[in-house]
DRENLUM-600981 format. One line per field, with one value per residue (C-alpha): residue number from 1; y, z, x; residue in one letter. Coordinates in steps of 0.5 Angstrom, whole numbers, always signed. Each point is the difference from the previous one (the first is absolute). Layout:
N
num = (NUM/...)
py = (Y/...)
pz = (Z/...)
px = (X/...)
residu = (a/...)
//
This chain:
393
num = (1/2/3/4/5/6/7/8/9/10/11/12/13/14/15/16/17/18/19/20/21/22/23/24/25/26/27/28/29/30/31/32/33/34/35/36/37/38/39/40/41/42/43/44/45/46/47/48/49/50/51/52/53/54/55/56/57/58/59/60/61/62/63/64/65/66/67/68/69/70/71/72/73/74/75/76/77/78/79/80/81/82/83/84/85/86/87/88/89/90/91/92/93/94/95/96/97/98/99/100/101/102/103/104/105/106/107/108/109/110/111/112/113/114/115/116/117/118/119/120/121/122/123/124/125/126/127/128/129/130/131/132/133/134/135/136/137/138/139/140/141/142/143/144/145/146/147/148/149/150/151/152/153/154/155/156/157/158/159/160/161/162/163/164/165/166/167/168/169/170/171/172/173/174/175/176/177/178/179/180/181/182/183/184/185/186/187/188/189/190/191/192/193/194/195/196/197/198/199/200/201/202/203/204/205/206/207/208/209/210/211/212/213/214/215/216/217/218/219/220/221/222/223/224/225/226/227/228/229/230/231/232/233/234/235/236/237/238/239/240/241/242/243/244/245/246/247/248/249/250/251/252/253/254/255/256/257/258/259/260/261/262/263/264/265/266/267/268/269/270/271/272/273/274/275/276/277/278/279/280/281/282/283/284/285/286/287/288/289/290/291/292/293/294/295/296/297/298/299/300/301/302/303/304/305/306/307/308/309/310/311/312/313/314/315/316/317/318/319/320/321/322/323/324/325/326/327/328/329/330/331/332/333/334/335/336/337/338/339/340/341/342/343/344/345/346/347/348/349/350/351/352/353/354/355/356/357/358/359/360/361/362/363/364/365/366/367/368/369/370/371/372/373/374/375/376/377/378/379/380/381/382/383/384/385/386/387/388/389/390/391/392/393)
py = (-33/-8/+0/+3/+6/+3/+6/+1/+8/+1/+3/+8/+6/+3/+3/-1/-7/-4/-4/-6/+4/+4/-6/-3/+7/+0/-8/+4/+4/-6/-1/-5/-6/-4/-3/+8/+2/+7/+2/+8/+1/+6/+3/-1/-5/-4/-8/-6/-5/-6/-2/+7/+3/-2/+3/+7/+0/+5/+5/+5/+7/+3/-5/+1/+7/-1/-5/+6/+5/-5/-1/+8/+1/-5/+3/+7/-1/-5/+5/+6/-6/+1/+7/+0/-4/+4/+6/-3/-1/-8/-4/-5/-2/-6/+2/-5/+5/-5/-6/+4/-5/-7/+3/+3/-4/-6/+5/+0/-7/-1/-1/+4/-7/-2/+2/+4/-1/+6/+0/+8/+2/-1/+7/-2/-6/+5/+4/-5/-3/+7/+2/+7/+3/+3/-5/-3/+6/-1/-7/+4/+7/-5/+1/-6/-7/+1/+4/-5/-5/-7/-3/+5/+2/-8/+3/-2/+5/+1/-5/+2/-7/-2/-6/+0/+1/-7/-4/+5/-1/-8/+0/+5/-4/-6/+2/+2/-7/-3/+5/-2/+5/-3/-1/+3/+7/+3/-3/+3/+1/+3/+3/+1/+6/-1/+2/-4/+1/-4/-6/-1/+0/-6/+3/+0/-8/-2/+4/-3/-8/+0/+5/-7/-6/+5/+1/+7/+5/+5/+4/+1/+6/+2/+7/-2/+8/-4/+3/-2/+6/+0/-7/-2/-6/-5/+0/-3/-5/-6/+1/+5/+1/-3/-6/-1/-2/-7/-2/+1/-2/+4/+5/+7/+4/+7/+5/+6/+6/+7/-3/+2/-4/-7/+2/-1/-5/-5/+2/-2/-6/-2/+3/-4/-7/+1/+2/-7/-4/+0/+4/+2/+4/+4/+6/+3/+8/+1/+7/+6/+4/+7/+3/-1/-7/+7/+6/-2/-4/+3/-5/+4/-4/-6/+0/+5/+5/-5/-5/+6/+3/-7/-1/+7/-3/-5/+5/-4/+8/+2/-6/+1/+7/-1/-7/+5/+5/-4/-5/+3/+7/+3/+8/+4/+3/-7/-1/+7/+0/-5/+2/+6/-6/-2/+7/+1/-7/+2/+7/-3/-6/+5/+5/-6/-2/+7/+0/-6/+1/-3/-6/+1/-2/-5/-3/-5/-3/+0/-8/-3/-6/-1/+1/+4/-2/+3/+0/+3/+5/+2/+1/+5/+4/+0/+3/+4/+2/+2/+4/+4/+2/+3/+5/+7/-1)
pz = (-24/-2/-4/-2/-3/-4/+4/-4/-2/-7/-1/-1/+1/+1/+8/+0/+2/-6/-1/+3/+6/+0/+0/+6/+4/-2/+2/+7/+1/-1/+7/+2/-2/+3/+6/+2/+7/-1/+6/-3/-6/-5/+0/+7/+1/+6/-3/+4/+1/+4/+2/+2/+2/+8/-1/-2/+4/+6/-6/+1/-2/+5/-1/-7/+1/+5/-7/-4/+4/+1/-9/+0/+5/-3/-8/+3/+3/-5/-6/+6/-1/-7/+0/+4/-4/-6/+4/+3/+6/+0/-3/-3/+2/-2/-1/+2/-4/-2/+5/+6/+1/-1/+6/+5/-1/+2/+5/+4/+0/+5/+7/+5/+1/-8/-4/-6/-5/-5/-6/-2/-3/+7/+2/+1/+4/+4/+1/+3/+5/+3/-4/+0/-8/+2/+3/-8/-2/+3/-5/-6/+2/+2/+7/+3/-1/+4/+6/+3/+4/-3/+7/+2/-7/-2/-7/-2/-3/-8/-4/-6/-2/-5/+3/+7/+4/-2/+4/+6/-1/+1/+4/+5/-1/+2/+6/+2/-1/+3/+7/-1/-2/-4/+2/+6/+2/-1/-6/-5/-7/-5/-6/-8/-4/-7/-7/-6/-2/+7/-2/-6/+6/+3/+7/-1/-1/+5/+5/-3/+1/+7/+1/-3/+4/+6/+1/+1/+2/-6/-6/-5/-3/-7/-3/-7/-3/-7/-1/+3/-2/-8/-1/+1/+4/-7/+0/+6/+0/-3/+5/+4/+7/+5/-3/+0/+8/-2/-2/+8/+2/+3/-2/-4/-2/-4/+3/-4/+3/-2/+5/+8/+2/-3/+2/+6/+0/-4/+5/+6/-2/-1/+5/+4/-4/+2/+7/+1/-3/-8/-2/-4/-5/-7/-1/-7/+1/-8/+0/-6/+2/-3/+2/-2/+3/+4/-2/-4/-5/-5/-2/-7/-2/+0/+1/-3/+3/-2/+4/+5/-1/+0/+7/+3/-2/+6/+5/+8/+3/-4/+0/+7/+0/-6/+5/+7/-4/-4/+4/+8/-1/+2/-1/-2/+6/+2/-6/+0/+7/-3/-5/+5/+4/-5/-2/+7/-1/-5/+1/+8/-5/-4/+6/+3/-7/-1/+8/+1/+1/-3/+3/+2/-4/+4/+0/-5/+6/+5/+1/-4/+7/+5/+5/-3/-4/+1/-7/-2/+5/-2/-8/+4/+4/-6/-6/+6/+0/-8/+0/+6/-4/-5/+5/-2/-7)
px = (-1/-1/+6/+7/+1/+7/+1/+7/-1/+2/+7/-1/+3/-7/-2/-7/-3/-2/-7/+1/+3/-6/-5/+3/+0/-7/-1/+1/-7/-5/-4/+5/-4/-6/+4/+1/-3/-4/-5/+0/-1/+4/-6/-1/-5/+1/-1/-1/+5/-2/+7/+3/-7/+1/+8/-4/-6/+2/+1/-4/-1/+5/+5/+0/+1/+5/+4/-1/+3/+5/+0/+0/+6/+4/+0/+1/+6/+3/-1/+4/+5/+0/+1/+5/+4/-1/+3/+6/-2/+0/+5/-6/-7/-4/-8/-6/-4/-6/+2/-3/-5/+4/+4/-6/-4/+6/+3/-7/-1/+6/-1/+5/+4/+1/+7/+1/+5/+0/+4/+2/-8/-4/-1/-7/+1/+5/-6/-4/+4/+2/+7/-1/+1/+7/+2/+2/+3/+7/+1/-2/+4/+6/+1/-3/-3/-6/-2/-5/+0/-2/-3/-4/-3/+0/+2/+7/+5/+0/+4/+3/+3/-5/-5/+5/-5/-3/+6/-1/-8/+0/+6/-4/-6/+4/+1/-7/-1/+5/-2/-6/-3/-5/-7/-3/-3/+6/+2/+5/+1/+5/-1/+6/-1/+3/-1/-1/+6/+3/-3/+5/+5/+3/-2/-7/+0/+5/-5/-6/+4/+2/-7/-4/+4/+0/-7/+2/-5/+2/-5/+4/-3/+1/-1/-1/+1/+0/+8/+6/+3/+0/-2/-8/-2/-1/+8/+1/-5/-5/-6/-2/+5/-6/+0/+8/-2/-3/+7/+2/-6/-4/-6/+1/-6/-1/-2/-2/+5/-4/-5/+2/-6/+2/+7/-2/-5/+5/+5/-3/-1/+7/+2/-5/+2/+7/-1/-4/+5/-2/+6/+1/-3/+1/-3/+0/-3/-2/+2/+4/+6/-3/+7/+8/+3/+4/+2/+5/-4/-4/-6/-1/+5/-3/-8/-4/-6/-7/+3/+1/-7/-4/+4/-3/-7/+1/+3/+0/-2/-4/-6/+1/-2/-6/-3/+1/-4/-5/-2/+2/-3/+7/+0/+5/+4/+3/+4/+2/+2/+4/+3/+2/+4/+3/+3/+2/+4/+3/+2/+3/+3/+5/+1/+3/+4/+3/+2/+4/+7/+5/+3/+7/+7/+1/-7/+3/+3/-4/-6/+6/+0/-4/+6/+4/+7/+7/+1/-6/+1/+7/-3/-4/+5/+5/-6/-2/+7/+1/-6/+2/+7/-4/-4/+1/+4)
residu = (x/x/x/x/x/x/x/x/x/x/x/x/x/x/x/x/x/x/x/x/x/x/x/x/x/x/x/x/x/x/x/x/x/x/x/x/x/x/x/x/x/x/x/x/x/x/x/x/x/x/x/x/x/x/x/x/x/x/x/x/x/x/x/x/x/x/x/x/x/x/x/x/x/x/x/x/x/x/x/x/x/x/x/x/x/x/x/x/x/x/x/x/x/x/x/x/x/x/x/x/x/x/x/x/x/x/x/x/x/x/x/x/x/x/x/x/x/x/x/x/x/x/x/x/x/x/x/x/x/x/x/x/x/x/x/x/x/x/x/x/x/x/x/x/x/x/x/x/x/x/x/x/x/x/x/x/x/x/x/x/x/x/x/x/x/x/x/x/x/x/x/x/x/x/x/x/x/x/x/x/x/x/x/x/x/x/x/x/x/x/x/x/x/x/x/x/x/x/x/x/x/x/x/x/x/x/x/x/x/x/x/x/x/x/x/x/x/x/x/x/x/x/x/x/x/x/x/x/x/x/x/x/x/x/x/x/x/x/x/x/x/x/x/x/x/x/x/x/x/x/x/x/x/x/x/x/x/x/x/x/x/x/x/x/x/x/x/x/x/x/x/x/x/x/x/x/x/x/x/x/x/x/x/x/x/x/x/x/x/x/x/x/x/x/x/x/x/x/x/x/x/x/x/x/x/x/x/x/x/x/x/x/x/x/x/x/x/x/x/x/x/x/x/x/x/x/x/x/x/x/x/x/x/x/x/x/x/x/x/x/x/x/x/x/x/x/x/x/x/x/x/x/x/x/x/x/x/x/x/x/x/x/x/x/x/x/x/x/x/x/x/x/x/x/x/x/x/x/x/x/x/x/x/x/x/x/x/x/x/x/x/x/x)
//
């Protein structure tokens, strides 16, 4: 928007949102604008771009199936996720349910040799980059931080301090400069997964000032999902978050983030920009949160079912279906064979959820030091001795 807005909601003891709450929420579901990059139609009509089409041009009819297995897959066990939360057997789960083709298509445009740095919603990106679904299922069940390795998998464990992950990000990416990672066949890049929310953060912004003078070979790529929990994107800022990287001086660009081809095409080139010394870049992926910010949110509160329903409209796996099967001649058995796979998913996700054991009483004390402490291990030794004076009464 072009000028201030007041945003001060009326004082009122009614729950449901009220008319200018609602008009902002709704403000959310427009194209994104004529800068929005867009390569796959809602319809699934696949449209030119003479900028990103070169980034696009190996997308044939075999890996585009390959990106809507990966679109299916990622849904299905994100809803298992969902269920399983509601059935006790997680402590909380955040959906991706709408954003599967903002992370997809971003994942599968990483090379083996660039670092992600995720915030706690990536489970897509986690998908791309070899992090098995239950490898996630200890941060929210309460047992770990994390079960992958980050070096091998180029994926960062989840950071749930909002917008932290900025700081780790550039501060990573510097150091691929320093190294001399930059430039050359074997070039690396890094690339920040956060919310719209996070921009509001004063960690986002230190990341993109030392990003900037550095030069550090970062994409800072930004989900737009229209709510930072219960508060729409116009009240978090006066133009649209792309452009905010024109203050630090470097590029940003909207990609529309239902559509996995442009996702991927947009985040090519970033991330070539950033491995040839151009860094680095924003990447606003113009997308819809279609679920609760987590299970413990209930958006019904504070945004009403047409905007919901115009969202679905727009959805990133089913214009990849419609485009497979009108303009590819895809048949049938593939995408049941996909949804197949996807139950299977799903169904090994939740055996793996409901056998994990609990973790030991004194888990709490173990990884506190690398080497260890004699006052950390003393704690242990005297909680393990106070559980053992209650055994058999």
């Amino acid at each position: 928007m072009s000028t201030p807005q007041d945003w001060t909601p009326p004082t009122s003891t009614d729950s449901h949102p009220g008319h200018d709450h609602v008009v902002a929420g709704l403000k959310g579901t427009d194209e994104g604008g004529a800068d929005l990059v867009q390569l796959l139609t809602p319809e699934g009509e696949r449209v030119p771009d003479p900028r990103f089409d070169a980034y696009a041009a190996d997308v044939d009819v075999e890996m585009l199936k390959n990106l809507y297995r990966d679109l299916v897959l990622v849904r299905r066990f994100d809803r298992e996720g969902n269920a399983l939360q509601r059935q006790g057997q997680l402590g909380i789960w955040v959906p991706l349910l709408g954003q599967e083709a903002a992370q997809i298509g971003a994942g599968r445009a990483m090379a083996p040799q660039d670092m992600a740095f995720p915030s706690y919603r990536e489970h897509g990106v986690a998908w791309t980059r070899g992090v098995d679904p239950t490898d996630l299922l200890g941060i929210f069940r309460g047992t770990d931080h994390g079960s992958w390795d980050p070096k091998a998998t180029g994926f960062h464990l989840y950071t749930i301090v909002i917008g932290n992950q900025c700081l780790n990000a550039t501060g990573y990416a510097m150091g691929q400069k320093f190294e001399g990672r930059v430039g050359g066949d074997d070039a690396e890049a890094t690339i920040c997964f956060f919310g719209d929310g996070a921009t509001s953060q004063g960690d986002v912004h230190e990341g993109f000032v030392w990003a900037a003078v550095y030069d550090a070979p970062v994409v800072f790529y930004c989900q737009n999902n229209q709510w930072a929990i219960s508060e729409p994107t116009e009240r978090q800022t006066r133009v649209p978050l792309y452009k905010r990287a024109q203050g630090y001086g470097f590029d940003g660009i909207r990609v529309d983030g239902n559509d996995v081809i442009a996702c991927l095409a947009v985040t090519r080139w970033a991330l070539e920009e950033c491995r040839t010394g151009n860094g680095p870049v924003l990447i606003e992926a113009f997308t819809y949160r279609m679920d609760a910010h987590t299970t413990s949110d209930d958006p019904t509160r504070y945004r009403l079912a047409d905007e919901l329903e115009l969202w679905k409209l727009k959805d990133p796996i089913e214009r990849v279906r419609v485009h497979l099967v009108r303009s590819l001649g895809v048949e049938p058995e593939f995408f049941d064979g996909v949804q197949a796979d996807a139950d299977a998913l799903a169904a090994r996700f939740r055996q793996h959820c409901v056998d994990m054991p609990a973790p030991a009483a004194d888990r709490i004390f173990s990884e506190v030091y690398a080497d260890g402490s004699p006052a950390v291990d003393a704690q242990r030794e005297a909680f393990l001795a106070y559980h053992a004076s209650f055994e058999g009464v």
